[in-house]
C-alpha positions as CSV (number, residue, x, y, z in Angstrom):
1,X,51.4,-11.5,42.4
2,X,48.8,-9.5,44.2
3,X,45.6,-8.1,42.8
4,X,43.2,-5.0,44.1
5,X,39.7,-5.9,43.4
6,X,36.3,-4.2,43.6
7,X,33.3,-6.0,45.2
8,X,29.9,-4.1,44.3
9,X,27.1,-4.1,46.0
10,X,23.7,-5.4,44.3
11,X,19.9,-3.9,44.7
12,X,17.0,-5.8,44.0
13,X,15.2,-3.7,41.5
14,X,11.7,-5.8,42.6
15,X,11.6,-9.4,44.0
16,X,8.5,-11.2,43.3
17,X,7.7,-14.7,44.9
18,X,6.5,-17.0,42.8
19,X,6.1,-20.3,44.3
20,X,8.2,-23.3,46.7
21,X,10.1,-26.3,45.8
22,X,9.5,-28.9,47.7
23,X,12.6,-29.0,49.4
24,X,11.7,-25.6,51.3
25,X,13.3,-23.0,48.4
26,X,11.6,-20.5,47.2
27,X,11.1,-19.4,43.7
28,X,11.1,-16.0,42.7
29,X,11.5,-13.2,39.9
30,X,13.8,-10.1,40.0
31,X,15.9,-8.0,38.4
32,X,19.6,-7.6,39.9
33,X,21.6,-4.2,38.8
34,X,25.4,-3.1,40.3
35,X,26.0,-0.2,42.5
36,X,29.3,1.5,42.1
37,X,29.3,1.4,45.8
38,X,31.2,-1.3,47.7
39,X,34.3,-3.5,49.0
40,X,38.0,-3.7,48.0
41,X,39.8,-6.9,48.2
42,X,43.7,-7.2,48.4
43,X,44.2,-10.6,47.4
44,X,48.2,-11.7,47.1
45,X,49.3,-15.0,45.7
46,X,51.3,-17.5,47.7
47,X,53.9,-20.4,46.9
48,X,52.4,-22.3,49.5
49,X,49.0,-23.9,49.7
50,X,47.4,-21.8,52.5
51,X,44.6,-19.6,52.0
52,X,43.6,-17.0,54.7
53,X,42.5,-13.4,55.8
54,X,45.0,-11.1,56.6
55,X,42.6,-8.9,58.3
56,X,39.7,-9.0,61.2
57,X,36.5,-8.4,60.1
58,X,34.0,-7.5,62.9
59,X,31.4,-10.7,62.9
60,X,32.8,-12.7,60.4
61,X,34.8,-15.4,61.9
62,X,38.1,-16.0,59.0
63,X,36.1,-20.0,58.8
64,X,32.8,-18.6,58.1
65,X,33.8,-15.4,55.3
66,X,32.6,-16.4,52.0
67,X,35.9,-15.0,50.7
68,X,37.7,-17.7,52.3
69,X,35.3,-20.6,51.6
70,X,34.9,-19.1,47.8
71,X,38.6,-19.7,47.4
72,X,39.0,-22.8,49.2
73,X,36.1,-24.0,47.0
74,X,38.0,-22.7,43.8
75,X,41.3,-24.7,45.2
76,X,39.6,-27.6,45.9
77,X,37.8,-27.9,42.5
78,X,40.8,-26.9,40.6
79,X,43.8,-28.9,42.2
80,X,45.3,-25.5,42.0
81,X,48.3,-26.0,44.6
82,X,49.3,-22.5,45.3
83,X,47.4,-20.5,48.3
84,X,46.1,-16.8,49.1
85,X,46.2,-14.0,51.7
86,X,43.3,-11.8,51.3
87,X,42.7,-8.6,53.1
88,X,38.9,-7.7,53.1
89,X,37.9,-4.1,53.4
90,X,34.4,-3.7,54.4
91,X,32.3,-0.6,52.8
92,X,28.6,-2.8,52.4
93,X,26.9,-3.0,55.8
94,X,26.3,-6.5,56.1
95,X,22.8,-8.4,56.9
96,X,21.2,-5.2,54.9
97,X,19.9,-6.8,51.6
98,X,23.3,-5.4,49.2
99,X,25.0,-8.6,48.9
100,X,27.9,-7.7,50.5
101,X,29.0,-11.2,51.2
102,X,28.2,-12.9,48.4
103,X,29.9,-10.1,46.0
104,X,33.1,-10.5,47.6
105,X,33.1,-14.2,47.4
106,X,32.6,-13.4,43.7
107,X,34.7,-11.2,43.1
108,X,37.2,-13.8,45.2
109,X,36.9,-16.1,42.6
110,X,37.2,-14.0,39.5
111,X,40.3,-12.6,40.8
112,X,41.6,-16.1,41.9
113,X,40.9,-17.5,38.1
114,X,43.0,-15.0,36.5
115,X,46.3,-14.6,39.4
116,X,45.8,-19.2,39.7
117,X,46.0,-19.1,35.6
118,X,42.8,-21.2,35.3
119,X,40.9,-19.2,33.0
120,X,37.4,-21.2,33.5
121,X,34.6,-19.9,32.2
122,X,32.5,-18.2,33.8
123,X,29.8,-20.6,34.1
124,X,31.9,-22.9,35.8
125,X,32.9,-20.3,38.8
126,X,29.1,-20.0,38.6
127,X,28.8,-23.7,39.6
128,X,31.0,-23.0,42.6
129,X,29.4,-20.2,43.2
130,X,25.5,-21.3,43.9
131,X,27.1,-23.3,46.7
132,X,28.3,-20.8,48.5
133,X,24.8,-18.6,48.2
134,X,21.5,-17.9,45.5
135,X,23.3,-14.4,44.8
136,X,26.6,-15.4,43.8
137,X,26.2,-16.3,40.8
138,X,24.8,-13.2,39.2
139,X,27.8,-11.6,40.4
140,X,30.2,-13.7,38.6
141,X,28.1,-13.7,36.3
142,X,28.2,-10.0,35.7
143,X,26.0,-8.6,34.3
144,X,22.3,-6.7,35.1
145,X,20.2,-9.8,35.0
146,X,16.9,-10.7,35.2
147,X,16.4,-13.8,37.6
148,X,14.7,-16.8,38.5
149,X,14.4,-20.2,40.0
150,X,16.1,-19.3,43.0
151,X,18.0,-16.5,41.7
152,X,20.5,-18.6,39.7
153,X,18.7,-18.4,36.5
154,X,20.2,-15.5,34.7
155,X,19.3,-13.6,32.1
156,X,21.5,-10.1,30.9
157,X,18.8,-7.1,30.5
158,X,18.8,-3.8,29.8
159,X,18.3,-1.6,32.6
160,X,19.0,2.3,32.9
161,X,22.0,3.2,35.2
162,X,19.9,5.6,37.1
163,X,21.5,7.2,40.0
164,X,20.8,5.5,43.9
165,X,20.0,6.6,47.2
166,X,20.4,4.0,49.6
167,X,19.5,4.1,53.6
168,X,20.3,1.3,56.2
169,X,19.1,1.2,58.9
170,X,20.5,0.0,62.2
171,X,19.1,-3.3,62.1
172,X,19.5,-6.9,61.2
173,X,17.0,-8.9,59.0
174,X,17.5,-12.4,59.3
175,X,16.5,-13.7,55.7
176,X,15.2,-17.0,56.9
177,X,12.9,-15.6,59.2
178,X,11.2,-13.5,56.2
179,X,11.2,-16.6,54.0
180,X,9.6,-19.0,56.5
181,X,7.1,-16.3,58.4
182,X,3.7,-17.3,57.6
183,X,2.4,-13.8,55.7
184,X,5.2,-14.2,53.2
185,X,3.2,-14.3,49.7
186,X,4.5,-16.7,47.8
187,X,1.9,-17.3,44.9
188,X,2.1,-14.1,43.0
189,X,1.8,-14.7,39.4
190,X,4.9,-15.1,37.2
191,X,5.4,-12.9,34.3
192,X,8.0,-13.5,31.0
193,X,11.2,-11.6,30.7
194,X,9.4,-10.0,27.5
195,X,7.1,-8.5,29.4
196,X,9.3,-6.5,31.8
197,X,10.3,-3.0,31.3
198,X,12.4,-1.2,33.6
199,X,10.2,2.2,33.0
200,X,7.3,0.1,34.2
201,X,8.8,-0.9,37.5
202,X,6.5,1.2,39.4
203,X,4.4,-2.0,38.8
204,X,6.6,-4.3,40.3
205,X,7.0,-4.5,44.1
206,X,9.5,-6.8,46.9
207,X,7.1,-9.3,48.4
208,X,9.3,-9.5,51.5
209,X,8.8,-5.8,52.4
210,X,5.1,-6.4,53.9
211,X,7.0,-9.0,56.2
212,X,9.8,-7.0,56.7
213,X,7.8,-3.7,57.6
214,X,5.6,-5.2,60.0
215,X,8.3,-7.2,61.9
216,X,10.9,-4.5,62.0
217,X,9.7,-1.1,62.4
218,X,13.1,0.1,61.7
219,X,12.6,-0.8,58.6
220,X,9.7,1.0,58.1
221,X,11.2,4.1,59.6
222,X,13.4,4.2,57.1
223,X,11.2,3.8,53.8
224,X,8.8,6.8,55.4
225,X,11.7,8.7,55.4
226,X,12.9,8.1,52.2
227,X,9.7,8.1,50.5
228,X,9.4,11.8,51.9
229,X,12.5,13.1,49.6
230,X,12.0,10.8,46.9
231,X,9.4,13.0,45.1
232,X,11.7,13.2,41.7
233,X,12.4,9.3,41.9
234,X,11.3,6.6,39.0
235,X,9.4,4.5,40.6
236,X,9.4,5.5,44.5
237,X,11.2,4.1,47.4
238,X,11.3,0.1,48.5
239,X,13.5,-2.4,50.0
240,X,16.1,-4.4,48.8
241,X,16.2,-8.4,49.1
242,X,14.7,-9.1,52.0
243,X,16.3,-6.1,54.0
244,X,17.2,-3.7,55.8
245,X,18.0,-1.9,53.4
246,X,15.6,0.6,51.5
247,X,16.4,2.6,48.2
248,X,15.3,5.0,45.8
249,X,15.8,5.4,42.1
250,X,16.6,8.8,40.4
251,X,17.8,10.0,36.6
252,X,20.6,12.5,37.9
253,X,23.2,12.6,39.9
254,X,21.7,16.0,41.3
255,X,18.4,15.2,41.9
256,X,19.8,11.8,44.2
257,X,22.4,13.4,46.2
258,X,19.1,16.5,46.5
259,X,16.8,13.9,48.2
260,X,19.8,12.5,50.1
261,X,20.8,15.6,51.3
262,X,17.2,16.0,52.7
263,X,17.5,13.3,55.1
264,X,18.2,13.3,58.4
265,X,22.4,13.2,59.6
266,X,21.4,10.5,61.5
267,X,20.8,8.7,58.7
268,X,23.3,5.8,57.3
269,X,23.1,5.4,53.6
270,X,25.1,6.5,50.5
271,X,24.5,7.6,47.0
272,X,25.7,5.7,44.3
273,X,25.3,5.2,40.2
274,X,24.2,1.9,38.8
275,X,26.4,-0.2,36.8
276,X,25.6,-2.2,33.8
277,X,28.6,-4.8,34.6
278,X,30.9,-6.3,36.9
279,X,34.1,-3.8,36.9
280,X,36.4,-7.0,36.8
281,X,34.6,-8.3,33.8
């Protein structure tokens, strides 16, 4: 039995930090929506118990892809005895803030419960998934949330699906260098999910984009740019988790792929609608 699947990729509508555990994590606020932008999966069940890739994929050693660890995880916890061969077809640039990785481990195991028979619940792969990374669960999860703790505290929300431009820039933004520099603010105050409104996001900001911009003029680059054609946008251009990526919101199809158009060829970026669920929901 095989199975195509769709991996989306996530923006970070604002990230607020709100605080530190005291084992190092941080806490923070956001609102997480879906991009109709992202990776295909080609996952084929096998008689045997063997799970692997199928495919290379540049910088990802086969041991280290989520995909693989999501479904080993999933095989482990389930006793399941059959295995997997999963191609991996990569469309999200990776280490830019989109959640590349961590939607394709999701999507991984939402595919796996159905073609293994399992049927969990969803809150069960969600257990599985928080120990493969803080995003993961929102996207088995599925739906536009509003989050907190350390992003595993969902809550479904209402959000427009406005139409994206996103630009990545040819860097690499390590997130545990943006969580451990010393300028990070981490004490800005927390706010209740009744409180948010996705009109008023203009009043919301990414705390990590201070960090980001100052360390990585790249970075910067880019959200000068696209602040310069994002004059018909909601609520301006900003980053996305804690990079590279940057991103603007529009309410057309038109006026996005406009501002997009605007930009220089040299440019890498995409436009792309938001999505009010996972499309394997």
């Amino acid at each position: 039995m095989t199975m195509m699947a769709f991996a989306p990729a996530k923006l970070n509508l604002f990230l607020h930090v709100i605080g530190r555990r005291a084992d190092g994590y941080h806490l923070m606020q956001s609102v997480f929506t879906f991009l109709d932008y992202g990776d295909s999966l080609q996952i084929m069940v096998t008689p045997s118990s063997v799970i692997r890739r199928t495919n290379d994929v540049p910088g990802v050693p086969e041991d280290a892809d989520l995909v693989i660890r999501a479904a080993r995880a999933l095989q482990m916890a389930s006793g399941v005895s059959r295995g997997a061969e999963i191609a991996v077809q990569k469309k999200i640039p990776m280490g830019a803030g989109l959640g590349g990785g961590s939607s394709d481990a999701a999507t991984t195991l939402l595919a796996l419960n159905r073609l293994w028979q399992l049927d969990w619940p969803n809150q069960t792969l969600q257990k599985i998934g928080l120990s493969l990374g803080a995003d993961v669960p929102f996207f088995v999860g599925g739906r536009v949330a509003f989050a907190e703790g350390v992003g595993e505290v969902l809550t479904p929300i209402a959000v427009p699906t406005w139409w994206y431009v996103v630009v990545t820039p040819k860097t690499h933004v390590p997130t545990p260098f943006v969580f451990q520099h010393p300028d990070l603010t981490r004490s800005t105050p927390p706010f209740k999910i009744v409180d948010f409104s996705a009109t008023g996001l203009a009043n919301y900001k990414n705390d990590l984009q201070p960090v980001v911009l100052k360390a990585f003029p790249e970075v910067a680059t880019a959200l000068a740019m696209l602040s310069e054609v994002a004059k018909k946008s909601v609520f301006g251009a900003r980053m996305t988790g804690s990079g590279a990526s940057v991103f603007a919101a529009f309410e057309s199809e038109r006026d996005a792929r406009e501002a997009y158009q605007q930009l220089s060829p040299k440019i890498t970026g995409f436009v792309a609608r938001g999505l009010d669920k996972h499309p394997h929901l």
